[in-house]
KOLBALO-801043 format. One record per residue: residue number from 1; residue in one letter; z, y, x of N, C-alpha, C in turn. Coordinates in pm, whole numbers. Atoms other than C-alpha are relative to their C-alpha. Example, Ala and Ser with C-alpha at 12.3 -4.5 7.8 and 13.67 -1.06 7.14 Angstrom:
2
1, a, 0, -119, 89, 780, -450, 1230, 0, 120, 90 .
2, s, -6, -119, -82, 714, -106, 1367, 73, 109, -77 .
***
This chain:
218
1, x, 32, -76, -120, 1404, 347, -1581, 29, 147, -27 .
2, x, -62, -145, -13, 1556, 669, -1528, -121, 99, -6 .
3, x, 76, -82, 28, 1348, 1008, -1584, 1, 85, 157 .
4, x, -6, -69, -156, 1249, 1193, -1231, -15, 142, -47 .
5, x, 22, -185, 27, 1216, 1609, -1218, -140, -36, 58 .
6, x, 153, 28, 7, 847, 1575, -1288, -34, 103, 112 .
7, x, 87, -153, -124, 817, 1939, -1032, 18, -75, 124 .
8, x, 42, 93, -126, 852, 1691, -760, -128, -15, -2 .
9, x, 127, 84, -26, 550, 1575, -584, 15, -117, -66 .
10, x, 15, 122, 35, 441, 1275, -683, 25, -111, 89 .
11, x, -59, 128, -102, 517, 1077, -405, 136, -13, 7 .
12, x, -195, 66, 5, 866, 1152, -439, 35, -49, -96 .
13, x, -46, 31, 153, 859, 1087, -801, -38, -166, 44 .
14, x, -8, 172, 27, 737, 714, -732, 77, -28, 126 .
15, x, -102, 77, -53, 958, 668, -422, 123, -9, -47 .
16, x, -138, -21, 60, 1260, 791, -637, -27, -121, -96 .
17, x, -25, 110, 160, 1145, 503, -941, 19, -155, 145 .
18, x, -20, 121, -90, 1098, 251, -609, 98, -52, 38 .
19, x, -106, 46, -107, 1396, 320, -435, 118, -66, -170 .
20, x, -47, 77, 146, 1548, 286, -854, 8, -155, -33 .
21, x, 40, 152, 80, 1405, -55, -921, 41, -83, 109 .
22, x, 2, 72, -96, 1464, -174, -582, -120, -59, 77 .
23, x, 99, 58, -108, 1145, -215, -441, 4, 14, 127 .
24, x, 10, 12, -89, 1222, -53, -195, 141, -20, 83 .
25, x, -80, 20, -36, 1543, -154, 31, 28, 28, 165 .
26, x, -13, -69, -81, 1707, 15, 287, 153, -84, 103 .
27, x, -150, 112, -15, 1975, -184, 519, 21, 78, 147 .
28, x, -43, -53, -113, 2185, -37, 805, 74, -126, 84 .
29, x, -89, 149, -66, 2307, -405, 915, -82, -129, 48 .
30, x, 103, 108, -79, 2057, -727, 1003, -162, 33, -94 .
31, x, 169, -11, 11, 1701, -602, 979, -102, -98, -75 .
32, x, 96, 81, 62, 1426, -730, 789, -93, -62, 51 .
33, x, 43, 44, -76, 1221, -933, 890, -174, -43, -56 .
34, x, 157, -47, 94, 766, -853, 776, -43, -142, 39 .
35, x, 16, 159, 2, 597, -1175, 727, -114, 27, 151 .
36, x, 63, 3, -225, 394, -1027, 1113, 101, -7, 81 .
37, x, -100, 3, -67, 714, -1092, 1247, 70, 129, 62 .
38, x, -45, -164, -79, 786, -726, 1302, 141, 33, -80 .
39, x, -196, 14, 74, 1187, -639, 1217, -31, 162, -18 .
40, x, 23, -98, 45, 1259, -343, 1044, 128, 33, -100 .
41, x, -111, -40, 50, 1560, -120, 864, -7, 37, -154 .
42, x, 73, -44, 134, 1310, -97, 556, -100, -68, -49 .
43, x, 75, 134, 26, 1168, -334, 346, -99, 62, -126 .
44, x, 55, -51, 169, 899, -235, 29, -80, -135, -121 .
45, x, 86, 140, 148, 807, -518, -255, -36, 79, -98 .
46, x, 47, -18, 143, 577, -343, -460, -36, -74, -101 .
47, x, 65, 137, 87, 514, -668, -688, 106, 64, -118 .
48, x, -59, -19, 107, 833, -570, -848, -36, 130, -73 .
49, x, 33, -140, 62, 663, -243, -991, -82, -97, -124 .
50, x, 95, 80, 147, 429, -486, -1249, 115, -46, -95 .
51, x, -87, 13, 89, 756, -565, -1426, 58, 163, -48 .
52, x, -58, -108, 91, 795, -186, -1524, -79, 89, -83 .
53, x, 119, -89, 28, 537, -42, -1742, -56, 135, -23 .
54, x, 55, -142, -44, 598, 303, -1737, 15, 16, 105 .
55, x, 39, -1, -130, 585, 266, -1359, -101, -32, 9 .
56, x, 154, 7, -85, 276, 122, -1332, -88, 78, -114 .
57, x, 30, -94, 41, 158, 350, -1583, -16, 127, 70 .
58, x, 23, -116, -98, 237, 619, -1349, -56, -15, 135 .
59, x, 110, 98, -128, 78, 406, -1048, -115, 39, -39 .
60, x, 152, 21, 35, -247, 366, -1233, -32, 145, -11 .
61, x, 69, -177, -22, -254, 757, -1301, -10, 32, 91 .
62, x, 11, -91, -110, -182, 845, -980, -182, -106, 88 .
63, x, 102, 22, -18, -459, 620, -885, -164, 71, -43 .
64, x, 164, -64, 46, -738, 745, -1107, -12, 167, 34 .
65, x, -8, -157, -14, -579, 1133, -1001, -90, -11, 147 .
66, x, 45, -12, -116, -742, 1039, -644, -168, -92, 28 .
67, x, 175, 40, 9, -1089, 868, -714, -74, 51, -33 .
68, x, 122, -75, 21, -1302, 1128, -818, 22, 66, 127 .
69, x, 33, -8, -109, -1303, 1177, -460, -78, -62, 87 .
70, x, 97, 127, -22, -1518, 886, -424, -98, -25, -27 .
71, x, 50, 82, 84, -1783, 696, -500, -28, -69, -8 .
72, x, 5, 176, -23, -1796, 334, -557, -9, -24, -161 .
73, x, 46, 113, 115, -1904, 52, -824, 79, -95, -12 .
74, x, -83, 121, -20, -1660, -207, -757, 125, 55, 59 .
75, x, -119, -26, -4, -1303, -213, -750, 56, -142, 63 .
76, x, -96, 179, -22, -1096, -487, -544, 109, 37, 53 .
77, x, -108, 40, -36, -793, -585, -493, 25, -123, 131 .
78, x, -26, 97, -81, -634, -714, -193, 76, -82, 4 .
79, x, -68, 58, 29, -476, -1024, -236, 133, -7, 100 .
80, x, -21, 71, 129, -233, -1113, -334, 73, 133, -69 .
81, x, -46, -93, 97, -26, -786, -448, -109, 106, -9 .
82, x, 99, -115, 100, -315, -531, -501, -102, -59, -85 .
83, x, 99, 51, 63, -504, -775, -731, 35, 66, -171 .
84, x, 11, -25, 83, -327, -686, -989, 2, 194, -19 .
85, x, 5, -143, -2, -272, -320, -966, -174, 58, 1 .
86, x, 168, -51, 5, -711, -268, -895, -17, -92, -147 .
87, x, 67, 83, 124, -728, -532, -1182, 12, 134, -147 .
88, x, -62, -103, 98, -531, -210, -1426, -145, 103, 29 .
89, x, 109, -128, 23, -773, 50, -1247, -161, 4, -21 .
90, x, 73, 38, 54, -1072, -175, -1299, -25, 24, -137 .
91, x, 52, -8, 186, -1046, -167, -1706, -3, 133, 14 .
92, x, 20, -118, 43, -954, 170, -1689, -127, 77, 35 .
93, x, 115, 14, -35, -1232, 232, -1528, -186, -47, -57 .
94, x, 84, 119, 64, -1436, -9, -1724, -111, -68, 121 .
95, x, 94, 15, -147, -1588, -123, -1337, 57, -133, -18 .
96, x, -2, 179, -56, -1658, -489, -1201, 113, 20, 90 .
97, x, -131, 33, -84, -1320, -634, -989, -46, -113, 83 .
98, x, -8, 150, -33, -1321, -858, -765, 126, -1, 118 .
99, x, -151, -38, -77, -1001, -929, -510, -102, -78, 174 .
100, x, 65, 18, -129, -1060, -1011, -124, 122, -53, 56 .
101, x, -108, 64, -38, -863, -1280, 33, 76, -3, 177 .
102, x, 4, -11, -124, -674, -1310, 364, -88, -43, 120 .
103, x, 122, 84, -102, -929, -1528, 538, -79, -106, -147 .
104, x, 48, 78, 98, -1191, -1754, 362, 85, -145, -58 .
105, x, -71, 156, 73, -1029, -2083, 137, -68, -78, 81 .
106, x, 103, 140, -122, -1021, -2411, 325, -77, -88, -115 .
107, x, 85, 91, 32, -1204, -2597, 28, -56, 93, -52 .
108, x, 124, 4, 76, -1482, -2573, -233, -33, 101, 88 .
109, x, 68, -47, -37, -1677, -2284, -156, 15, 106, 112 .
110, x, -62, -74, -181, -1460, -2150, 131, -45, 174, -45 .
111, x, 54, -147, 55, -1518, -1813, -47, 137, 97, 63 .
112, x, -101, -88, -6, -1277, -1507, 102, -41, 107, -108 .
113, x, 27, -85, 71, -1416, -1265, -141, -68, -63, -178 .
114, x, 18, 74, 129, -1402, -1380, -533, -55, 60, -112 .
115, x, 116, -51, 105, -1626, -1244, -824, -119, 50, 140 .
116, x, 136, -44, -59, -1972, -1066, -772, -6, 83, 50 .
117, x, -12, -194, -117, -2004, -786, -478, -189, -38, 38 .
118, x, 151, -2, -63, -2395, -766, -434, -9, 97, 151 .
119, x, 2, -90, -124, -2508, -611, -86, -55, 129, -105 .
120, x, 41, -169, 68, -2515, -203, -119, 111, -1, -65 .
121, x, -141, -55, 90, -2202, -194, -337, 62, 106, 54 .
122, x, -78, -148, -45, -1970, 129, -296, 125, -108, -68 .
123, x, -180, 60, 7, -1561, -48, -277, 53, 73, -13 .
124, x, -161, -23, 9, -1285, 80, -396, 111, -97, 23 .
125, x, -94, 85, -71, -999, -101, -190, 142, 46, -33 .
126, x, -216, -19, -24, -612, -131, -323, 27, -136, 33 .
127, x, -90, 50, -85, -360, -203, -161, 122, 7, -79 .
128, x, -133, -41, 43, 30, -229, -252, 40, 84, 74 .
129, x, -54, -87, -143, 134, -118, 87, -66, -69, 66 .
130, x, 118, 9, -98, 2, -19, 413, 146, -27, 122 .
131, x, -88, -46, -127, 222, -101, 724, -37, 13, 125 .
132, x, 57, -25, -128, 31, -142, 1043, -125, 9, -33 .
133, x, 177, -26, 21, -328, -161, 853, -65, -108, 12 .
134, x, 52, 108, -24, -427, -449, 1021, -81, -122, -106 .
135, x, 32, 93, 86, -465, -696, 731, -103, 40, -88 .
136, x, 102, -13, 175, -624, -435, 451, -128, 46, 105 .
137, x, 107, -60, -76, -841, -312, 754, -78, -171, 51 .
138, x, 39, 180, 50, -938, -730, 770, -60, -19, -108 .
139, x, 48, 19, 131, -1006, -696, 411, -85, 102, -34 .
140, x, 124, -83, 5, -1238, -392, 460, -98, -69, 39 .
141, x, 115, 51, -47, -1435, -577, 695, -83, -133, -30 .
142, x, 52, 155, 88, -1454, -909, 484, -127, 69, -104 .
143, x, 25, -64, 127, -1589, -654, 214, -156, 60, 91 .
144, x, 159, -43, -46, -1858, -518, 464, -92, -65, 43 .
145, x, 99, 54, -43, -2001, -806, 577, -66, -54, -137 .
146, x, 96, -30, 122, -2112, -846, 234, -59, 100, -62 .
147, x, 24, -56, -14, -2212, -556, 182, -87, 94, 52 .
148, x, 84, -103, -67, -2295, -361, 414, 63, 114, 45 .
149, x, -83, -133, -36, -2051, -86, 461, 177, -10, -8 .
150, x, -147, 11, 5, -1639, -65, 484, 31, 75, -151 .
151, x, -27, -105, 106, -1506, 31, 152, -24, 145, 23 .
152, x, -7, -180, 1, -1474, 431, 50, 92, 34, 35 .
153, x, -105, -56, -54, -1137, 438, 125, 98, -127, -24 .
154, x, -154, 98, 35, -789, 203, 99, 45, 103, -109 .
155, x, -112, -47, 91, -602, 310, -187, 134, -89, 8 .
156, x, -124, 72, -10, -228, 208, -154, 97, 111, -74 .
157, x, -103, -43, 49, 85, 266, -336, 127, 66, 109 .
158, x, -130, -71, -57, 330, 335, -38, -84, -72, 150 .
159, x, 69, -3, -136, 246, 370, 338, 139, 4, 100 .
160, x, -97, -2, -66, 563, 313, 618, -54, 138, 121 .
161, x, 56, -90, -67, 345, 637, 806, 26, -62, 147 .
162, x, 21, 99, -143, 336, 381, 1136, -79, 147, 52 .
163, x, 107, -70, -67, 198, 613, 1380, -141, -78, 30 .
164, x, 159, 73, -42, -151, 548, 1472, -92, -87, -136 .
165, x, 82, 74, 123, -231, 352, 1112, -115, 103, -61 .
166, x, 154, -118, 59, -445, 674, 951, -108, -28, 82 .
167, x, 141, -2, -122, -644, 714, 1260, -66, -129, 32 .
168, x, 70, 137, -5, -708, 325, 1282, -111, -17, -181 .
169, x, 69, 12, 120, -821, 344, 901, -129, 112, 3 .
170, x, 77, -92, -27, -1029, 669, 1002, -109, -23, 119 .
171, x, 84, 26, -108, -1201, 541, 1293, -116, -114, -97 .
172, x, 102, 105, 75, -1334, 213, 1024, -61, 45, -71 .
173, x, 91, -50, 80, -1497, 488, 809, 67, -1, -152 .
174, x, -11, 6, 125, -1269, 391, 537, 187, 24, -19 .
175, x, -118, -56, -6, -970, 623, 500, 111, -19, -89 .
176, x, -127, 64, 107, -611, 569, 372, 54, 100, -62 .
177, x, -115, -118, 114, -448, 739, 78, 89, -59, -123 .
178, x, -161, 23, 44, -152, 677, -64, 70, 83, -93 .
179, x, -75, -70, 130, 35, 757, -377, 142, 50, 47 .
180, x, -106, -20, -71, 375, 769, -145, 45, -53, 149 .
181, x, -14, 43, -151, 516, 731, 186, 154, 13, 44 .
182, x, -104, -27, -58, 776, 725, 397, 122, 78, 59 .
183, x, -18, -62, 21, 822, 1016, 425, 92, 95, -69 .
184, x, -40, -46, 117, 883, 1131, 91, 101, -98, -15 .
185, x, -91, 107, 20, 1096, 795, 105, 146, 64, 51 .
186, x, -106, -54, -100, 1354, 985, 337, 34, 106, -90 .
187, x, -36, -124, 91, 1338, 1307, 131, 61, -24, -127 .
188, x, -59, 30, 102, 1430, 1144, -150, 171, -59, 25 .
189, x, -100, 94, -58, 1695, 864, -2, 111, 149, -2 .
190, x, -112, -117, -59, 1879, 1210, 135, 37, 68, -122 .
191, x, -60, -100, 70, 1863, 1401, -201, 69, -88, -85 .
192, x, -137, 75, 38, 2015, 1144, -370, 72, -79, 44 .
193, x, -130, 42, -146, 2270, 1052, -91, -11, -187, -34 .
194, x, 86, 183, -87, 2076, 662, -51, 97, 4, 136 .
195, x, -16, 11, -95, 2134, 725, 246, 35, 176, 64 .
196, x, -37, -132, -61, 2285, 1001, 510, -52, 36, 133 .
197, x, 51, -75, -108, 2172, 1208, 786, -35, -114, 122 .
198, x, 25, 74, -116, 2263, 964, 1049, -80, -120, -26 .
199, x, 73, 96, 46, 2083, 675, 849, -156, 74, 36 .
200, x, 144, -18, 47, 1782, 884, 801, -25, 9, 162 .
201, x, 11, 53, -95, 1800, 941, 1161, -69, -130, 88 .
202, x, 41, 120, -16, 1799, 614, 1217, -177, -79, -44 .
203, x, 125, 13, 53, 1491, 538, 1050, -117, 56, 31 .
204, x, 86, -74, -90, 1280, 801, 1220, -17, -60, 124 .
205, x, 28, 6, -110, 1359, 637, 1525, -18, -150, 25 .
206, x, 111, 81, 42, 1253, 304, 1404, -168, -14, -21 .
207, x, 178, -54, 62, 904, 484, 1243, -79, 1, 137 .
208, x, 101, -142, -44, 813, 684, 1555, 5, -164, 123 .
209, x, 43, 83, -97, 868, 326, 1818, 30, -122, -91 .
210, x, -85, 92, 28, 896, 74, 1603, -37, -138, 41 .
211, x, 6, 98, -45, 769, -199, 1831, 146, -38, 136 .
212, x, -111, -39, -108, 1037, -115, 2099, 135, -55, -101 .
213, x, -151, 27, 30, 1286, -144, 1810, 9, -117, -28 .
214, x, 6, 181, -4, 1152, -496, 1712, 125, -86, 144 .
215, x, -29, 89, -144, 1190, -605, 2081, 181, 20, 3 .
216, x, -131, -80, -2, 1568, -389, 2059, 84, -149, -105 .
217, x, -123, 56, 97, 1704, -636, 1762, -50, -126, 16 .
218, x, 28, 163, -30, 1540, -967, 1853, 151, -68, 4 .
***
């Protein structure tokens, strides 16, 4: 893995190792297609970041650089890719883990939420990525009805900046922050000519409707 100009932010420094490794993929020709059926010119698999260890080395720092903003007892992961990434900031941590599933299992104990979360707990919630919210904002509220409260915040590795997703995570009490975004995904893409003007273009005008553009490439 190539060396980034550390005086970058940090969000550009891990979208520059993303867009590197290929997590993240950028296509100007038949759209991707998100397992919510939503199409899209930009795809992100953070899974492949656990095969690089001074990447998730620099993941897990940037994680622990934004939790003493917090405070919570428990660390979870949302399955299935932030189990392992909270599982890293768990030890470091030396805190209880437990992961939080999409809906409860259809057998044994039909459990959606796996190790011990006593009511009253303070959550720490990762994520890989955030794209419409919907699901990890599902996996807040799995987490509060045990509980008692919505996590402290989502932690995620990369955010597609969907309009309206912050303010949906801000209205549940349990706000999103993010090691990189989409953003910084563009700023980068452009400085090392990924992609060009009219691409990046393009992609803005995906971000800013991108249900319109769904319906557009059906």
């Amino acid at each position: 893995m190539k060396t980034c100009d550390h005086l970058q932010p940090l969000s550009e420094q891990i979208a520059h190792h993303l867009l590197e490794i290929g997590a993240i993929s950028i296509t100007s020709g038949e759209p991707f297609v998100w397992s919510s059926g939503m199409m899209a010119p930009v795809y992100c698999d953070n899974r492949l970041t656990l095969s690089y260890p001074e990447l998730r080395d620099i993941l897990i720092d940037g994680f622990l650089e934004k939790v003493p903003d917090y405070e919570f007892d428990y660390v979870a992961g949302v399955a299935t890719a932030g189990i392992a990434h909270a599982a890293m900031v768990a030890q470091r941590m030396s805190l209880p883990l437990i992961y939080v599933r999409p809906e409860p299992k259809g057998h044994g104990q039909g459990n959606q939420i796996e190790g011990y979360l006593p009511v009253g707990s303070k959550v720490l919630m990762i994520e890989d990525l955030v794209a419409t919210g919907l699901s990890s904002i599902q996996a807040g509220e799995a987490v509060k009805r045990v509980t008692g409260t919505m996590p402290v915040c989502c932690l995620a590795i990369f955010t597609y900046n969907l309009l309206g997703v912050n303010d949906l995570f801000a209205t549940k009490g349990s706000p999103l922050v993010t090691l990189s975004n989409f953003d910084a995904l563009l700023r980068v893409a452009i400085k090392t000519k990924y992609i060009d003007s009219s691409q990046r273009d393009s992609l803005l005008e995906w971000r800013n409707d991108y249900q319109s553009w769904t319906v557009q490439h059906q």
